[in-house]
Phi, psi and omega in degrees: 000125176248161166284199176287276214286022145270007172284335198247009207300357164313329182256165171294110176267151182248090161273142186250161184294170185299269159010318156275331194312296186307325169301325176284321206272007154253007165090029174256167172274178161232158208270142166307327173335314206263034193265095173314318197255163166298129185212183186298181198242357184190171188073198191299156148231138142317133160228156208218140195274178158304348183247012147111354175260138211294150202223282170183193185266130155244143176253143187249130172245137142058038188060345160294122176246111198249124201305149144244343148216141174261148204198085173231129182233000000 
């Protein structure tokens, strides 16, 4: 058994500030600003809430990053 989010493991993870968290975790985009770590500036990411859990697949433009599937338990 692997988890979900090594299925995806092709993309870049991404952890977010304290700040973002309520924003990933209703499914909204978010600003690159609210990103602990660096990542491209555009295509898929992992995203990872602040205490390190896997949140869903996001895409990112122009610095906007927008969800495309959620894995929230």
């Amino acid at each position: 058994i692997r988890p979900v989010d090594q299925m995806f493991d092709q993309y870049p993870a991404v952890r977010m500030l304290e700040g973002g968290d309520r924003l990933v975790h209703n499914g909204n985009p978010f600003a690159r600003e609210l990103m602990e770590t660096d990542s491209p500036s555009g295509g898929r990411v992992r995203v990872y809430d602040s205490q390190g859990k896997f949140v869903g697949i996001y895409s990112g433009e122009n610095g906007l990053y927008r969800p495309v599937k959620m894995f929230l338990s």
